[in-house]
Structure formats: C-alpha cells, structure tokens
N, C-alpha and C positions, 0 to 999 in steps of 0.2 A: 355516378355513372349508372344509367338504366341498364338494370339486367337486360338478358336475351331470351325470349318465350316465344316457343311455338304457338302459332295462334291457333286459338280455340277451335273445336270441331265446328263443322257448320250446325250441325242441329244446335249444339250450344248456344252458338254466337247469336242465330235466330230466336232460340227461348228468351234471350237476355235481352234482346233487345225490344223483341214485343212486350216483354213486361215493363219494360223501360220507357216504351210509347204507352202502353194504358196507361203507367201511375202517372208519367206526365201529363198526358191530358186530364185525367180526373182532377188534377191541378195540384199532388203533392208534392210537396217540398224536394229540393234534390237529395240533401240533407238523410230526410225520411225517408226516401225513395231506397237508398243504397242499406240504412237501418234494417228493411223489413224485403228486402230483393233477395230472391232465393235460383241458386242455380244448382245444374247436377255438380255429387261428388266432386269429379275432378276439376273443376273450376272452382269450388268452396275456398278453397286454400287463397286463391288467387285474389276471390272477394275482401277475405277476412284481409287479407294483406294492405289492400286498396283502403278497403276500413281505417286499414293505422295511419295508410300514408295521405289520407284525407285532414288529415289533422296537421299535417306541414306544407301538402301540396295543393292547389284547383283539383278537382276533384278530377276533370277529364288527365292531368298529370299523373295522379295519381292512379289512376288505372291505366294510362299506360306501363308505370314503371312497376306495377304489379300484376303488369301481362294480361290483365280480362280487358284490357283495350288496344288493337291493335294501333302503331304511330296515326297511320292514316284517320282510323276511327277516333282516335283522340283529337286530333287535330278539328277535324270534323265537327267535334261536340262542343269543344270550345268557342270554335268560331260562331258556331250557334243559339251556345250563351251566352257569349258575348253581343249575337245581334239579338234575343228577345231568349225564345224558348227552342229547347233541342228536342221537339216532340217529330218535326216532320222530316227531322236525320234519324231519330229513333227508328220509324216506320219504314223509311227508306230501307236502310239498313237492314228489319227486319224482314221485309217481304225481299228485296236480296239474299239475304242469308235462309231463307225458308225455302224461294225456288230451288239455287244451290244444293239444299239440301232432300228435297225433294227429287230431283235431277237423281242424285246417288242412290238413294234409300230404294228409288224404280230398278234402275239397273241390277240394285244387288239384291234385288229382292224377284227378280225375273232370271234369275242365271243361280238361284238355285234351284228351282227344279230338274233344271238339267243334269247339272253335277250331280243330284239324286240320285237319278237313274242309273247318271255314269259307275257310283260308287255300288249299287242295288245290283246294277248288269255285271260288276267285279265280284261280285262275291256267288251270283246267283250261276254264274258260264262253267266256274268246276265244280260246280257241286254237285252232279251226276257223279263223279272221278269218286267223290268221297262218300258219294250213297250206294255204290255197289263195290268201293271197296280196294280197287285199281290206284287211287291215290288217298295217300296218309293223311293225316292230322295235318303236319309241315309241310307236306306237298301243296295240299289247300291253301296254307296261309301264304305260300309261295305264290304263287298262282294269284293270290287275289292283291300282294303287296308289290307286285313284279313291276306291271305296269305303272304303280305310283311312283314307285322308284324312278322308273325309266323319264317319267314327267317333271318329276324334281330336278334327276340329272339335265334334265333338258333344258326347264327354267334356270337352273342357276350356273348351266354354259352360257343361254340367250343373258343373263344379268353380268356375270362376268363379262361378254365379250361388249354389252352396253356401257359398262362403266368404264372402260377399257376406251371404248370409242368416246363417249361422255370426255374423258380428263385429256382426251389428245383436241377433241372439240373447245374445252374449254384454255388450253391453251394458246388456240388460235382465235379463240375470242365467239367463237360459235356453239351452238346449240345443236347437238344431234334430235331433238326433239321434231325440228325442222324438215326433217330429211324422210321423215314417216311418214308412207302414204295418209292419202288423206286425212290421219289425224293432224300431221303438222301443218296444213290449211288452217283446221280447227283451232289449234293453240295459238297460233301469229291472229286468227281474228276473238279469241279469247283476251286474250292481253291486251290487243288496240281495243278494244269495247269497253275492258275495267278504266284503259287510261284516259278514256273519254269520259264515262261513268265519275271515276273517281273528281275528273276535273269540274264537271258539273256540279254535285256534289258539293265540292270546296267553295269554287264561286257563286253560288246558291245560299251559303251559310254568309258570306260575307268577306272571303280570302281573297284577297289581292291575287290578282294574273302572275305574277310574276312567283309569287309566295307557294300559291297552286300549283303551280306545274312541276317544280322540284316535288313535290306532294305525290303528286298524280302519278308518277315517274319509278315512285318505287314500287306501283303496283303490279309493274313489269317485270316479268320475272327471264325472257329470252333476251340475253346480253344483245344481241344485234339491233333488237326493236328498241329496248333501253338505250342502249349508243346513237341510234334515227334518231328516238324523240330528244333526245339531250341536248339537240341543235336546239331544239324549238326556242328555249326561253331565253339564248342570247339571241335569237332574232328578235324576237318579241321585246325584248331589253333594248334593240338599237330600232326599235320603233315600227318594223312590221308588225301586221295585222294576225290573228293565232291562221286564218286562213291559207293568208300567206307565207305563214312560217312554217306548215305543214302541205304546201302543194305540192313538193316533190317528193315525199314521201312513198317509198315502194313497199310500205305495207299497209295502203289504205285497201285493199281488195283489187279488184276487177275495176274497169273505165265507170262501170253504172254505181258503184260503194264508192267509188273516188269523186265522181263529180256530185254523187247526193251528200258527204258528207263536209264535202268545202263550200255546195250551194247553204247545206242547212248553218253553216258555220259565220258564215256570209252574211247570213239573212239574219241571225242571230247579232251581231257586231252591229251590224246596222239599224238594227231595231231597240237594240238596247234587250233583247230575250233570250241572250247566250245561253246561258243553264238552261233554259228549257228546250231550247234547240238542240243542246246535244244530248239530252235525255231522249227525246223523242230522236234521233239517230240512234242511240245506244239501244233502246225500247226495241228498234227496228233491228238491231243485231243481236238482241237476245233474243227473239222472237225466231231467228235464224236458225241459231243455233240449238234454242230449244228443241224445234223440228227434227235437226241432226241427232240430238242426243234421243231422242223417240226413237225414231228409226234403228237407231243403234243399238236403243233396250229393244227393239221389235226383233231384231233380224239377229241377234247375237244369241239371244238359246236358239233360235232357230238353227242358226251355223252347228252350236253345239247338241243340239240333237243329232242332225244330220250326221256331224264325227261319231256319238255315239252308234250311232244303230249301223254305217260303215265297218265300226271295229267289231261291232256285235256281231254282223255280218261274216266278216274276214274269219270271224273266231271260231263259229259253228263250223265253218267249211274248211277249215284248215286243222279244225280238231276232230278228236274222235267222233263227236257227234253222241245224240241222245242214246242212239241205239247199241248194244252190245254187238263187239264183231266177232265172228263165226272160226272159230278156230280152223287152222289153214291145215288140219289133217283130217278135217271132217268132207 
C-alpha cells in the first residue's frame, strides 16, 4: 500500500522538474537522470527512497510511493513513457509549478514591508514613555507585545470559529471556502481550470477519456465541484460527448466562460485537438487569474499600510503624545 505524502513545495516540485525537462532532452538516460538529480533537503529523503523503489517498481511508480511524485504526476509520466518521451510533461509541469510558485514567493515577498513597519511603529509609539522615564522596562515591553497579543487572540478566534464552520460544512458535504467574498469565485475557478488542465495533460500523453477523468478529478479539492464533475465520466461511459457531459455544469463561470469552454471543447472533439483545445482554455483562465493574484499582491500592503498608519494615527491622538504635559498645579 502507497504511503501518504504531502506534496512537495511548489518551488520544489518546479526545481525537480525543470531538471527533469533539461536532462531529458539532453537525451539522458532515465535511469542516469534520477542517479545524478539533485533536489533541496527536505525532498532528499524522498529521492533516495524512489532510488530503492526503482529497483522493484517503473520508475514513475516508484516515485509515487516515495512521495517526490504526486498520483496525478505519476500517472502523467508513465503515460508519456509509455507513448515516446516524458520531456514535454516535464516542461509542462515545470513552468506550472514555477508560475505557482512565483505567484506565492510575489505575495509574500510584497506584504512584508508592511508588517515592517507594523512591528518598527510597535516598538517605536512608547518609547517616548521609556525615554523620559514615565514608563518602565515592562511597561514598554507591554505596550509593544499588547497588540500582538490582541492579533493572535484574534486569528485564533477567526481559525477556531473557521474550523468550527469548516467540520459543520463538511458534513453537509460543502466547502466553507465558497462562501468568501470574492476569494471563493477564485478557488471554484482554481479547481475547474486544474481539472481541465490536468485532463489535457493526461490525454496529451496518451490516457484514455475515461482513465483521464477519474485522474483529473482528484485534483479537486472543493467536495461540491468534485461531486459535479463525478457525473462527467458515466456520461461519457454511456456515450455522450466530454461537451455534453459538462453543459449543465454550474461551475463553468459566467454565460461568456460557459459557452467559450464548451465551444472550445466542441471544436476540439471534432477536430480530433482536444488537449490542445483545453489548454488553450485553461491558458485563458490562468491568464485570469494570474491578473487577480497581481492586483491582490498590488492592493494588499497597500490595505495594510493604510491599517497601519490608521492605528498609528489613533495611537498618537489617543496617547500622551510626544510632548511632556504641564503639571495641573502649575
């Protein structure tokens, strides 16, 4: 039985596999390729492991059950050794796993300056208090810990009261993730995009429709769109079209995402250019989203500046202020 592993970081998963795309196309062996592949630290272990189990398993096997591949990507790697070379699932996969991780690395690399400041303006607001004297040693460190405190308490009401909502959601078979402004737009067109993605992907390499779509399926992760698509493949089994086995679908988007990605699906079946037709839809909905996530690393220190210099604001005017005050018998 395959163990369970978390998959890889994205920067990871993107190092491992552009290396995986150069040494195959340079034309080495798979063999030698996985001999002389070097990843970070905490995926070593996983490597060396794949190392042993190459020796009893297919190699893409064997890195599933020693977690440096996730099912999907195994699957994937197989079917495309099996049809010639796994060099343009490699690439696939790693310019995926690169934006992915590009995506993250902007965000958190733009949200801290802010939290900077926020921690700079905590320590900097009493220390008037402890330069002339009026506030202690402890009194400062109060002062400067008070607030964190108060944020903590706060995150881990809003996490408790989420998880709380979370295991009542998931007993009724829903996703509170849904219910978030405008991120839960974001994640129901996250998830349809991977399960288009992923399905192009499989049928690309040479996976049968029917083999594909259970495939494709687990790359869903909100139980409700998982439950939609799970019609799909007995319809497609009792001989509809993937077109028509996804028309009534309510979570292809808006009227103008529903009829582009049934036309493109369409046109694709008919032509015999499925995979590339829903790449080029997918292309079109990462392209979307990538917009969204910009704006979101744009506008999000921006928010948190804004909260800073507000409480900075509040704090001067509601505290003693810089100036010493005049004793009330003078």
């Amino acid at each position: 039985m395959t163990a369970l592993h978390r998959p890889l970081s994205l920067r990871i998963r993107a190092e491992l596999f552009t290396q995986l795309a150069q040494m195959e196309m340079a034309g080495l062996p798979f063999d030698r390729t996985f001999a002389v592949l070097q990843v970070a630290g905490s995926a070593m272990s996983r490597l060396t492991a794949m190392r042993a189990n190459m020796k009893r398993h297919p190699f893409a096997l064997a890195g599933e059950r020693s977690g440096l591949f996730t099912k999907m990507e195994a699957r994937l790697i197989h079917a495309a050794v099996t049809g010639g070379s796994p060099a343009r699932v490699y690439q696939r996969l790693a310019d995926f796993y690169t934006a992915r991780a590009m995506q993250t690395a902007t965000m958190k690399s733009r949200m801290m300056m802010p939290i900077f400041v926020f921690l700079l303006a905590l320590m900097i607001q009493p220390l008037p208090g402890l330069v002339t004297g009026s506030v202690g040693f402890f009194g400062y460190l109060f002062h400067v810990l008070r607030p964190l405190l108060v944020i903590a308490l706060v995150a881990f009401g809003v996490y408790w009261w989420w998880s709380k909502r979370a295991t009542t959601k998931r007993q009724t078979g829903n996703s509170p993730l849904m219910s978030v402004p405008l991120v839960g737009k974001l994640i129901v067109r996250q998830n349809v995009r991977d399960f288009f993605e992923s399905l192009a992907l499989l049928l690309e390499s040479g996976v049968s429709m029917l083999d594909a779509l259970p495939l494709a399926l687990d790359t869903i992760n909100l139980p409700e769109i998982k439950h939609e698509f799970a019609r799909i493949a007995p319809r497609v089994a009792a001989g509809a079209s993937l077109a028509e086995a996804i028309a009534d679908s309510v979570y292809l988007g808006n009227v103008v995402s529903r009829e582009r990605v049934a036309a493109f699906i369409h046109t694709g079946e008919q032509s015999g250019t499925l995979p590339e037709m829903l790449l080029r839809h997918t292309a079109m909905e990462t392209h979307a989203i990538n917009d969204w996530y910009e704006l979101a690393a744009t506008w999000a220190p921006r928010i948190l500046y804004g909260l800073v210099m507000i409480w900075m604001i509040i704090g001067i005017f509601s505290g003693p202020g810089l100036m010493t005050r005049v004793p009330v018998d003078l």
